[in-house]
Backbone atoms as SQL, in Angstrom:
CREATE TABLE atoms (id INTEGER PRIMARY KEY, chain TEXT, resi INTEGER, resn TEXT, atom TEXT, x REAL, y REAL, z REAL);
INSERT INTO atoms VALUES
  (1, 'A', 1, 'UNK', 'N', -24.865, -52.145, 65.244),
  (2, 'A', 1, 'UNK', 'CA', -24.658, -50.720, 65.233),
  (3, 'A', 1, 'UNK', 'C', -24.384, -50.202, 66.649),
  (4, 'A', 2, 'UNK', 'N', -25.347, -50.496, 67.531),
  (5, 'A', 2, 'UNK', 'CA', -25.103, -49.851, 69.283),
  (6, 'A', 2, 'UNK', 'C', -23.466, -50.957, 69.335),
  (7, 'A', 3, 'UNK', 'N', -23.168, -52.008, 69.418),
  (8, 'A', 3, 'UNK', 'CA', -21.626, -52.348, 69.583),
  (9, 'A', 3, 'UNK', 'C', -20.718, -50.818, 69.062),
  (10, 'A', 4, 'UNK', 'N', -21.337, -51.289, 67.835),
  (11, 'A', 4, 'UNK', 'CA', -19.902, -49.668, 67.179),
  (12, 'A', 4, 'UNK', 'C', -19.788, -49.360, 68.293),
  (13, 'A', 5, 'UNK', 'N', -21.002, -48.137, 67.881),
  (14, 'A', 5, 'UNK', 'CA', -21.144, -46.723, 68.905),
  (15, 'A', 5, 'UNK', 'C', -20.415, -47.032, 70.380),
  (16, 'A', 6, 'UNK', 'N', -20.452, -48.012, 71.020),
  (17, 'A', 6, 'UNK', 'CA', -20.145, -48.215, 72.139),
  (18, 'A', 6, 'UNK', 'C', -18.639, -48.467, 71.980),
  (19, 'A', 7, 'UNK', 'N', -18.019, -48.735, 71.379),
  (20, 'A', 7, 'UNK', 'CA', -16.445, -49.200, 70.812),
  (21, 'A', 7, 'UNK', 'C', -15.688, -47.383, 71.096),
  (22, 'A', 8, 'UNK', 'N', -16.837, -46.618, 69.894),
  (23, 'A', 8, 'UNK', 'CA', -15.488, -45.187, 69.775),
  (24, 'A', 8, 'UNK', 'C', -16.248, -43.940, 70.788),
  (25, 'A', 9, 'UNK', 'N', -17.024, -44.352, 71.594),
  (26, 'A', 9, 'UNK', 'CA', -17.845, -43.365, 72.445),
  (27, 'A', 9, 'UNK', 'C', -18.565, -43.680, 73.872),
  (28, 'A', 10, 'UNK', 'N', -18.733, -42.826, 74.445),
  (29, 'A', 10, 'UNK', 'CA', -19.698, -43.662, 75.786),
  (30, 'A', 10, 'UNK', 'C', -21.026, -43.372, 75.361),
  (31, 'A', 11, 'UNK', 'N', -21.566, -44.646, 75.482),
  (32, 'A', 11, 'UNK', 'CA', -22.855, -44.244, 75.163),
  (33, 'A', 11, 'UNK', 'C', -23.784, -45.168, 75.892),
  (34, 'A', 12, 'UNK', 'N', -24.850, -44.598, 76.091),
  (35, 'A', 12, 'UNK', 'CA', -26.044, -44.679, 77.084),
  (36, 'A', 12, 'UNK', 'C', -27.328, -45.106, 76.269),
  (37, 'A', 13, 'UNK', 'N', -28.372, -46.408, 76.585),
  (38, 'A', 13, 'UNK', 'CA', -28.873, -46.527, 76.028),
  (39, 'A', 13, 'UNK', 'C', -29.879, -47.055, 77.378),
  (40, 'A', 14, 'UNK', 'N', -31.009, -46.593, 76.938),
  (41, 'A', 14, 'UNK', 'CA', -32.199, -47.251, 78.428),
  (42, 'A', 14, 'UNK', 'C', -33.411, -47.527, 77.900),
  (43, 'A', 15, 'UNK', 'N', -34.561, -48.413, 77.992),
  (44, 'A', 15, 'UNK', 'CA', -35.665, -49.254, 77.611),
  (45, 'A', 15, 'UNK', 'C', -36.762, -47.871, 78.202),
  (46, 'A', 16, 'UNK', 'N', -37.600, -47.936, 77.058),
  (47, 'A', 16, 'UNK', 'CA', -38.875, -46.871, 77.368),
  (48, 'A', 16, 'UNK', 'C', -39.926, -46.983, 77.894),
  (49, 'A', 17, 'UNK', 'N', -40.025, -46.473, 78.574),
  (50, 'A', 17, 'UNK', 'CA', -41.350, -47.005, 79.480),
  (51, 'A', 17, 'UNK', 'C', -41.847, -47.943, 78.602),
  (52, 'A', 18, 'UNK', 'N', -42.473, -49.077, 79.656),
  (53, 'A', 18, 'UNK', 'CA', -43.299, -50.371, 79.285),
  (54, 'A', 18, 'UNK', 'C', -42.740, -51.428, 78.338),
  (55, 'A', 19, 'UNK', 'N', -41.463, -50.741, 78.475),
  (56, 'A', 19, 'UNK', 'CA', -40.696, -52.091, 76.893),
  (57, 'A', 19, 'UNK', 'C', -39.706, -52.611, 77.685),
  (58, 'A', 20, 'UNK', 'N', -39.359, -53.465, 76.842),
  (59, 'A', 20, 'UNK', 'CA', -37.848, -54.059, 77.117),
  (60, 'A', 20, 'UNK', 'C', -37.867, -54.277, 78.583),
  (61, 'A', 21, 'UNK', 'N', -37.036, -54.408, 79.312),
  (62, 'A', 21, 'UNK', 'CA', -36.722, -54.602, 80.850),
  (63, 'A', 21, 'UNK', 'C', -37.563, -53.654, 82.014),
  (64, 'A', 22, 'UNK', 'N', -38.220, -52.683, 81.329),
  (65, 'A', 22, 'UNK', 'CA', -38.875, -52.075, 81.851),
  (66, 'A', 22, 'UNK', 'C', -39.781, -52.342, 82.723),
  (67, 'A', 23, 'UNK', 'N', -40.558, -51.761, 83.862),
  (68, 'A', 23, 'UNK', 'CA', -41.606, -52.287, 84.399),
  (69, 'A', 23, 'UNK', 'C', -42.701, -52.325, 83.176),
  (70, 'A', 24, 'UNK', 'N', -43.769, -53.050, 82.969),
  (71, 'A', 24, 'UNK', 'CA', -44.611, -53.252, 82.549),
  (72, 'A', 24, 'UNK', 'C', -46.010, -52.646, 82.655),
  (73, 'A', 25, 'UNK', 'N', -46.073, -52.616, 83.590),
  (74, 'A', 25, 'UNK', 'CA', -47.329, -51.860, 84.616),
  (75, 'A', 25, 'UNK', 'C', -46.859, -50.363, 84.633),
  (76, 'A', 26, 'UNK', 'N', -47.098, -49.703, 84.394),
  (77, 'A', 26, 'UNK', 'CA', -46.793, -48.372, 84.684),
  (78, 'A', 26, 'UNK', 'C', -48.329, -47.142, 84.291),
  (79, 'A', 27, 'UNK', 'N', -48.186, -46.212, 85.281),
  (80, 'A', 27, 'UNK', 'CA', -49.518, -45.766, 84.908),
  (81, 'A', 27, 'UNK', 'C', -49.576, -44.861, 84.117),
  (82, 'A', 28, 'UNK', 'N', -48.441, -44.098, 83.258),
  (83, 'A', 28, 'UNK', 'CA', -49.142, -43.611, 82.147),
  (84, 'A', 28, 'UNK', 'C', -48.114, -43.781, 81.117),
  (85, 'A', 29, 'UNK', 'N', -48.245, -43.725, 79.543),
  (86, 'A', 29, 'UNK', 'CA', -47.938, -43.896, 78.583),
  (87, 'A', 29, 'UNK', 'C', -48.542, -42.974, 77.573),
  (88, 'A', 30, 'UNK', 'N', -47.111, -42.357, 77.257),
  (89, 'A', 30, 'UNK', 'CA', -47.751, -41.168, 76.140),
  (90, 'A', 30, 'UNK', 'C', -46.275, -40.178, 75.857),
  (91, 'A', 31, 'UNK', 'N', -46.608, -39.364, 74.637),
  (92, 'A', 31, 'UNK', 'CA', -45.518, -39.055, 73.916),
  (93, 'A', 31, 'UNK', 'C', -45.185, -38.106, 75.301),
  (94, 'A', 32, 'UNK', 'N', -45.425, -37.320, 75.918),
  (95, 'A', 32, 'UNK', 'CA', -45.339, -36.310, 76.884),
  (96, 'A', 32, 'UNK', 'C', -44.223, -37.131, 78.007),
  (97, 'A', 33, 'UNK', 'N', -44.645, -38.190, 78.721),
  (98, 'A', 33, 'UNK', 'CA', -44.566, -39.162, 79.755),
  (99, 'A', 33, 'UNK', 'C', -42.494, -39.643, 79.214),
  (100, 'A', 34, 'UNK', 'N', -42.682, -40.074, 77.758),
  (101, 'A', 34, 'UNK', 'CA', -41.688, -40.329, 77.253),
  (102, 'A', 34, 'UNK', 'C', -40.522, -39.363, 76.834),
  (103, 'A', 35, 'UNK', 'N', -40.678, -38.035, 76.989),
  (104, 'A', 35, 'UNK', 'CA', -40.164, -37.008, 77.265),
  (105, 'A', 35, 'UNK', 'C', -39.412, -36.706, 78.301),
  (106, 'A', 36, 'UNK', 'N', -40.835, -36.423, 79.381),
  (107, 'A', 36, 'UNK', 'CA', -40.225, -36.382, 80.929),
  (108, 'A', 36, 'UNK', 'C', -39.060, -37.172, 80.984),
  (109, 'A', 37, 'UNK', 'N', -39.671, -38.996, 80.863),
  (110, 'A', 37, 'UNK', 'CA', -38.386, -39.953, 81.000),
  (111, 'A', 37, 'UNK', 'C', -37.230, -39.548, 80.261),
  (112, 'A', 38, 'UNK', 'N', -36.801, -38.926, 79.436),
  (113, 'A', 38, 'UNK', 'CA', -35.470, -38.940, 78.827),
  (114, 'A', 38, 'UNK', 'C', -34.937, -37.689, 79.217),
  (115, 'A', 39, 'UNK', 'N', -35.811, -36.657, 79.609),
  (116, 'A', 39, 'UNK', 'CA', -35.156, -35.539, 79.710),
  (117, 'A', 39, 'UNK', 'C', -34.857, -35.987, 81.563),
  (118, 'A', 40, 'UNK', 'N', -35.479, -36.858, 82.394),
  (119, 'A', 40, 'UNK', 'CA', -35.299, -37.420, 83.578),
  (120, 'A', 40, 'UNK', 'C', -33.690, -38.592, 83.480),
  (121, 'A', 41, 'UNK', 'N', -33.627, -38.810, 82.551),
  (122, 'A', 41, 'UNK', 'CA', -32.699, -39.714, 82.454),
  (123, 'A', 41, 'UNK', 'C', -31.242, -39.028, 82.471),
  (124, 'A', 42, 'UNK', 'N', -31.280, -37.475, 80.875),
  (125, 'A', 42, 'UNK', 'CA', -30.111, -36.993, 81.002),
  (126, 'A', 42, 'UNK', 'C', -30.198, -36.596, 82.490),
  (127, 'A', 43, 'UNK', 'N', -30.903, -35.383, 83.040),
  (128, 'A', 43, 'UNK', 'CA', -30.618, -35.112, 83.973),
  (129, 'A', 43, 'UNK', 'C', -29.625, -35.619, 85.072),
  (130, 'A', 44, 'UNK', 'N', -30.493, -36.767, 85.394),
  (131, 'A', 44, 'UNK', 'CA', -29.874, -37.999, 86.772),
  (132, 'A', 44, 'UNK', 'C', -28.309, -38.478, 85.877),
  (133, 'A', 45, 'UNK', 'N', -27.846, -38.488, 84.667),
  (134, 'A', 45, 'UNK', 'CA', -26.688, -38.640, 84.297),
  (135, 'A', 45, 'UNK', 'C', -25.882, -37.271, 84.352),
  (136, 'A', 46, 'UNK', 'N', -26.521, -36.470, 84.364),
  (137, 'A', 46, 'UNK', 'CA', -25.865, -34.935, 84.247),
  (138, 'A', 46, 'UNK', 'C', -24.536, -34.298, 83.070),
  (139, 'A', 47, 'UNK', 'N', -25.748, -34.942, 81.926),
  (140, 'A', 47, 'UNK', 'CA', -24.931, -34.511, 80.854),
  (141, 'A', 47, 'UNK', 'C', -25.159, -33.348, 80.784),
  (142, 'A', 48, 'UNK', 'N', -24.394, -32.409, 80.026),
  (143, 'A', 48, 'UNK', 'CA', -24.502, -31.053, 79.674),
  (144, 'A', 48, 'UNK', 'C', -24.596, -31.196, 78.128),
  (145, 'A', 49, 'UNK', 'N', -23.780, -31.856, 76.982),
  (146, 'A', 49, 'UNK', 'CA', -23.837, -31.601, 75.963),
  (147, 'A', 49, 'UNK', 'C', -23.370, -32.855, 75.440),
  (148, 'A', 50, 'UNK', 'N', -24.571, -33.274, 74.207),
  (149, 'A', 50, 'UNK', 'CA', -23.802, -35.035, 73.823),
  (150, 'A', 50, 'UNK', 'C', -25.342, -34.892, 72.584),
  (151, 'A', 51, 'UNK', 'N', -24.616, -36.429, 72.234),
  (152, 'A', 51, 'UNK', 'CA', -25.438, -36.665, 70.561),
  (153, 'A', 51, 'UNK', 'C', -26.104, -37.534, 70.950),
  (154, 'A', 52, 'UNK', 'N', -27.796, -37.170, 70.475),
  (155, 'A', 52, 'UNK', 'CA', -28.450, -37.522, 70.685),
  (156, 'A', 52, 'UNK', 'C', -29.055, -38.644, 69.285),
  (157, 'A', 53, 'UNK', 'N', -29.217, -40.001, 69.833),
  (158, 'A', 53, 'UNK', 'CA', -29.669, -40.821, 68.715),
  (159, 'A', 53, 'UNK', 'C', -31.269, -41.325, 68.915),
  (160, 'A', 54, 'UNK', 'N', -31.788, -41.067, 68.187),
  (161, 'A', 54, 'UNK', 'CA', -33.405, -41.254, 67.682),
  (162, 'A', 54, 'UNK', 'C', -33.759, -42.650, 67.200),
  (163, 'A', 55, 'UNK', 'N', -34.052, -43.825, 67.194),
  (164, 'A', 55, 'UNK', 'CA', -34.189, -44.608, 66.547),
  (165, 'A', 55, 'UNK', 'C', -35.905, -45.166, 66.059),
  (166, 'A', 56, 'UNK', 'N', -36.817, -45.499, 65.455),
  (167, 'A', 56, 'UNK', 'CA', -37.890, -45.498, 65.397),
  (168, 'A', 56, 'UNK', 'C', -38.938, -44.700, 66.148),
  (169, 'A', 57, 'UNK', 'N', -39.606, -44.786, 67.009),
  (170, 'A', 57, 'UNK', 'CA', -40.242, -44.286, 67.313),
  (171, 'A', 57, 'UNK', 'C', -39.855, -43.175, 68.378),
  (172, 'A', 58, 'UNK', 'N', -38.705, -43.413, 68.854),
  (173, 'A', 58, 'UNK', 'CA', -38.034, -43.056, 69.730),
  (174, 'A', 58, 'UNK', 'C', -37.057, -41.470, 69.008),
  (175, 'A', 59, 'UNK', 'N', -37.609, -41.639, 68.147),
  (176, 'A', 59, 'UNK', 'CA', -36.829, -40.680, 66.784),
  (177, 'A', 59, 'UNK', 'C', -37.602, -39.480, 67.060),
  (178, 'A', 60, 'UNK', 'N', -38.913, -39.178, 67.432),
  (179, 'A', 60, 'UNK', 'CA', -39.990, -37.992, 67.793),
  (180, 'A', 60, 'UNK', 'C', -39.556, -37.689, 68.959),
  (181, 'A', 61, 'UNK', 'N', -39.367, -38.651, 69.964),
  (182, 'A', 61, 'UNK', 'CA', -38.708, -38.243, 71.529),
  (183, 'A', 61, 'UNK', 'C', -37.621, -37.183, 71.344),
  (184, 'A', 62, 'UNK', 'N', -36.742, -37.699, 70.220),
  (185, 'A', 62, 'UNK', 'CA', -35.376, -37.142, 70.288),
  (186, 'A', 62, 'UNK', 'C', -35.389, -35.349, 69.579),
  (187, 'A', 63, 'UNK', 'N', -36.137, -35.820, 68.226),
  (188, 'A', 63, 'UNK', 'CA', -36.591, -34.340, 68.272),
  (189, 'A', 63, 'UNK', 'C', -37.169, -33.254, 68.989),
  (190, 'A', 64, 'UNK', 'N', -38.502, -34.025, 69.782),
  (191, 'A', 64, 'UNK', 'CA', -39.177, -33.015, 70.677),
  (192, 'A', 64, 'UNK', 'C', -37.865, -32.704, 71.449),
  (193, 'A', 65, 'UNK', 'N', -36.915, -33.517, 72.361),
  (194, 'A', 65, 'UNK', 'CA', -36.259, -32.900, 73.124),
  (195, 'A', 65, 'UNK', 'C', -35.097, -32.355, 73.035),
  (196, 'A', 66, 'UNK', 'N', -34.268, -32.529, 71.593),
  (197, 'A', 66, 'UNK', 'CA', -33.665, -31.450, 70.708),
  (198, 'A', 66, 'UNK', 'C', -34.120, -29.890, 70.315),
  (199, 'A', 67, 'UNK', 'N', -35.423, -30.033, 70.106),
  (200, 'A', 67, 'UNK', 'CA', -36.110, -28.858, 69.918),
  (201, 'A', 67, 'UNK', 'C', -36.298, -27.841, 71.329),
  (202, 'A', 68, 'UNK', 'N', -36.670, -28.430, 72.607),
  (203, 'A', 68, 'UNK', 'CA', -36.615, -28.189, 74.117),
  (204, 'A', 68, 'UNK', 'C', -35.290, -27.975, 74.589),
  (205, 'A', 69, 'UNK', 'N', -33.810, -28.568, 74.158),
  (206, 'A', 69, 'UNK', 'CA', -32.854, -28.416, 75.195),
  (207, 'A', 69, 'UNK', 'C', -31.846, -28.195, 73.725),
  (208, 'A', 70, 'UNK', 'N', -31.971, -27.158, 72.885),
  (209, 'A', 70, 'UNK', 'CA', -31.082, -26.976, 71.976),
  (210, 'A', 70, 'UNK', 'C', -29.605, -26.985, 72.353),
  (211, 'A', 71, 'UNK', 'N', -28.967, -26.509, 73.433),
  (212, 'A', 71, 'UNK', 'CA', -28.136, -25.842, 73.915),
  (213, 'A', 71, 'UNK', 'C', -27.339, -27.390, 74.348),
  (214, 'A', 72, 'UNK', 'N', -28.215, -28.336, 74.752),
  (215, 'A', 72, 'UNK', 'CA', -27.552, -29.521, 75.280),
  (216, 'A', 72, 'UNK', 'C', -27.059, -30.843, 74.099),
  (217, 'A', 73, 'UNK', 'N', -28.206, -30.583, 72.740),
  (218, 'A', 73, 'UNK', 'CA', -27.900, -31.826, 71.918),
  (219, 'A', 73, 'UNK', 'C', -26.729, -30.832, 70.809),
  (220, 'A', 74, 'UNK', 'N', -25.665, -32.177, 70.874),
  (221, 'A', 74, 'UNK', 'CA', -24.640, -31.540, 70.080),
  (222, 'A', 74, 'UNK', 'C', -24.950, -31.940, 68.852),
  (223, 'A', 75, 'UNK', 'N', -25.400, -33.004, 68.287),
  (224, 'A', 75, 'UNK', 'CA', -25.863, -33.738, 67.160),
  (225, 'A', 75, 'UNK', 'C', -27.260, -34.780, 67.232),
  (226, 'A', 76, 'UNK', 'N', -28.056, -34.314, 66.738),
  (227, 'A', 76, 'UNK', 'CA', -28.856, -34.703, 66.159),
  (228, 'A', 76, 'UNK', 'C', -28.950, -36.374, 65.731),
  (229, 'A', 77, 'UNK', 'N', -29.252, -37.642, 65.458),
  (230, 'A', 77, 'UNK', 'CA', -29.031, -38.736, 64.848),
  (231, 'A', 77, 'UNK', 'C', -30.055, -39.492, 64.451),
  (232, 'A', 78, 'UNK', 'N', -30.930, -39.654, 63.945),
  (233, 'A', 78, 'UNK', 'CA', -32.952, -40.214, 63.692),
  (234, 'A', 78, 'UNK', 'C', -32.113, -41.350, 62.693),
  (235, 'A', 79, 'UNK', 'N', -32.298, -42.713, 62.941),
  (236, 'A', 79, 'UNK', 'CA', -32.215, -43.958, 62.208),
  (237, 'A', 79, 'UNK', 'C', -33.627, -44.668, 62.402),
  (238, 'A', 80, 'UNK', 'N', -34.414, -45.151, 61.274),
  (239, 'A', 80, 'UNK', 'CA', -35.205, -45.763, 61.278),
  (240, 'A', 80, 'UNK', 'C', -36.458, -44.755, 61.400),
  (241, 'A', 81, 'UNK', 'N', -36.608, -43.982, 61.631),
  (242, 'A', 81, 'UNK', 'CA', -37.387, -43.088, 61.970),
  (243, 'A', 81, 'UNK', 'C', -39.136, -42.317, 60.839),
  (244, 'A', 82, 'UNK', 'N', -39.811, -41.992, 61.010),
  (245, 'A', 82, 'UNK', 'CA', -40.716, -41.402, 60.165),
  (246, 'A', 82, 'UNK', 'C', -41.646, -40.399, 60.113),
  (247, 'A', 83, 'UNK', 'N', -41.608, -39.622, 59.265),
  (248, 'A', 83, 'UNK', 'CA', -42.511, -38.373, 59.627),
  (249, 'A', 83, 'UNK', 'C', -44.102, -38.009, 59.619),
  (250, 'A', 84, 'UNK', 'N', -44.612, -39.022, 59.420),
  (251, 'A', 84, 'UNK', 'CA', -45.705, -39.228, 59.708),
  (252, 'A', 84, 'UNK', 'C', -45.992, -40.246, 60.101),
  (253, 'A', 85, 'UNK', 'N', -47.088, -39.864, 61.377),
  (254, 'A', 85, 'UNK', 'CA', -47.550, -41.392, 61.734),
  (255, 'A', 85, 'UNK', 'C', -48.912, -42.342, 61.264),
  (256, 'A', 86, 'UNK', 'N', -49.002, -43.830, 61.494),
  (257, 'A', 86, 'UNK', 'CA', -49.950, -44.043, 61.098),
  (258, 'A', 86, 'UNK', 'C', -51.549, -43.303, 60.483),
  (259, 'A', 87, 'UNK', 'N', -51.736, -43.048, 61.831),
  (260, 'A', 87, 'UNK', 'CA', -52.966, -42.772, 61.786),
  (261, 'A', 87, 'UNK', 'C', -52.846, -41.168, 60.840),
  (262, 'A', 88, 'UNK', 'N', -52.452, -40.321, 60.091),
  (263, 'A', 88, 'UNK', 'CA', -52.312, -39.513, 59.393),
  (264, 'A', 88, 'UNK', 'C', -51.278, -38.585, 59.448),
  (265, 'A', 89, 'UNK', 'N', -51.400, -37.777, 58.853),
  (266, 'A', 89, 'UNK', 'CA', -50.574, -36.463, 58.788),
  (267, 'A', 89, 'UNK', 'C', -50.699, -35.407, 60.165),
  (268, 'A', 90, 'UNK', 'N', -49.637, -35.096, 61.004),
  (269, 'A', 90, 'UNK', 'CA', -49.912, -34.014, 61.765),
  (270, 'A', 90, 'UNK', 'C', -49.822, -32.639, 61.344),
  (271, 'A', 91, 'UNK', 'N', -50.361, -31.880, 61.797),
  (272, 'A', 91, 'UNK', 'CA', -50.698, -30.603, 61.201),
  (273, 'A', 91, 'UNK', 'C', -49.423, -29.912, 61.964),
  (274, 'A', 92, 'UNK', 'N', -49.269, -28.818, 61.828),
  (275, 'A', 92, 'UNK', 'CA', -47.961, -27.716, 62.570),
  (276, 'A', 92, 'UNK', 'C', -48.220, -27.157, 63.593),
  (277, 'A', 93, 'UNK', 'N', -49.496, -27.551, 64.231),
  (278, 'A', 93, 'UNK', 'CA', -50.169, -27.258, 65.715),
  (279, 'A', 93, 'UNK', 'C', -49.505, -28.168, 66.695),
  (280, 'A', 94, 'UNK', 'N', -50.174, -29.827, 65.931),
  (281, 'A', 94, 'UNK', 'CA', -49.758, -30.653, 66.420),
  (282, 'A', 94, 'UNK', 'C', -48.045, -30.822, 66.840),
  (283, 'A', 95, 'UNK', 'N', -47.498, -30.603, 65.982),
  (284, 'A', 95, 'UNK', 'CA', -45.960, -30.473, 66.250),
  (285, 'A', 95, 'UNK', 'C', -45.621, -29.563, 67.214),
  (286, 'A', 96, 'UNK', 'N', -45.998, -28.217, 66.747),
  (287, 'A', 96, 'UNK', 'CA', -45.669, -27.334, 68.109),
  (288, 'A', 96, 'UNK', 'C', -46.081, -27.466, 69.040),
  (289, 'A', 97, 'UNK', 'N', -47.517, -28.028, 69.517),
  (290, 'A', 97, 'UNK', 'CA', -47.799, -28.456, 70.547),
  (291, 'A', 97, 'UNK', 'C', -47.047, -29.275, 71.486),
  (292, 'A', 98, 'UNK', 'N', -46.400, -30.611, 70.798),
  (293, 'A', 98, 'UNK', 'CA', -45.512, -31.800, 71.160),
  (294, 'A', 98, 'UNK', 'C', -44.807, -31.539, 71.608),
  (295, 'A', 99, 'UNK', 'N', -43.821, -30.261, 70.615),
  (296, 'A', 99, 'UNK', 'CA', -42.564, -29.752, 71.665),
  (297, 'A', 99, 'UNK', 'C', -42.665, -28.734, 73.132),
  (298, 'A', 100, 'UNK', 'N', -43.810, -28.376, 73.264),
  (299, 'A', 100, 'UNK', 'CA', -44.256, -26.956, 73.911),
  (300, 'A', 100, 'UNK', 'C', -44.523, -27.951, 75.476),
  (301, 'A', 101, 'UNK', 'N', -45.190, -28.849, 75.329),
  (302, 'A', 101, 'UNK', 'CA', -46.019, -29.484, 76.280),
  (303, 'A', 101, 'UNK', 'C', -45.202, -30.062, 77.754);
């Protein structure tokens, strides 16, 4: 699937804190932290407006920061993704909180 995408578009794809190629060691980890990083990432690329793809867990990142930078995501894209997590149901605090923070 990332081949496609990369065939009819430019597209940008980077490892989340502590995964993949990433440093390992890093001192914090958390939905907030993983935010910063992506909204740190468009920045330093200096997109203004582009489609944003969500994939598992990485699918909450994309919303929280769809919900934060409306003006910048042109499309939306959550593959693999789920609306609740393990450990239970979040309440509508919890959500607004996520995006607010």
């Amino acid at each position: 699937m990332l081949h496609a995408l990369a065939k009819c578009s430019r597209f940008i794809r980077y490892d989340g804190r502590g995964v993949g190629l990433s440093d390992r060691d890093v001192p914090e980890v958390s939905f907030l932290t993983f935010q910063h990083d992506l909204e740190a990432i468009v920045d330093s690329l200096q997109l203004e407006r582009f489609a944003l793809l969500g994939t598992s867990q990485g699918a909450a990142i994309a919303i929280a920061y769809a919900a934060r930078h409306p003006h910048r995501v042109s499309r939306l894209i959550l593959h693999g993704s789920y609306a609740l997590a393990a450990t239970g149901a979040a309440t509508p605090g919890d959500v607004e909180g996520a995006i607010h923070e």
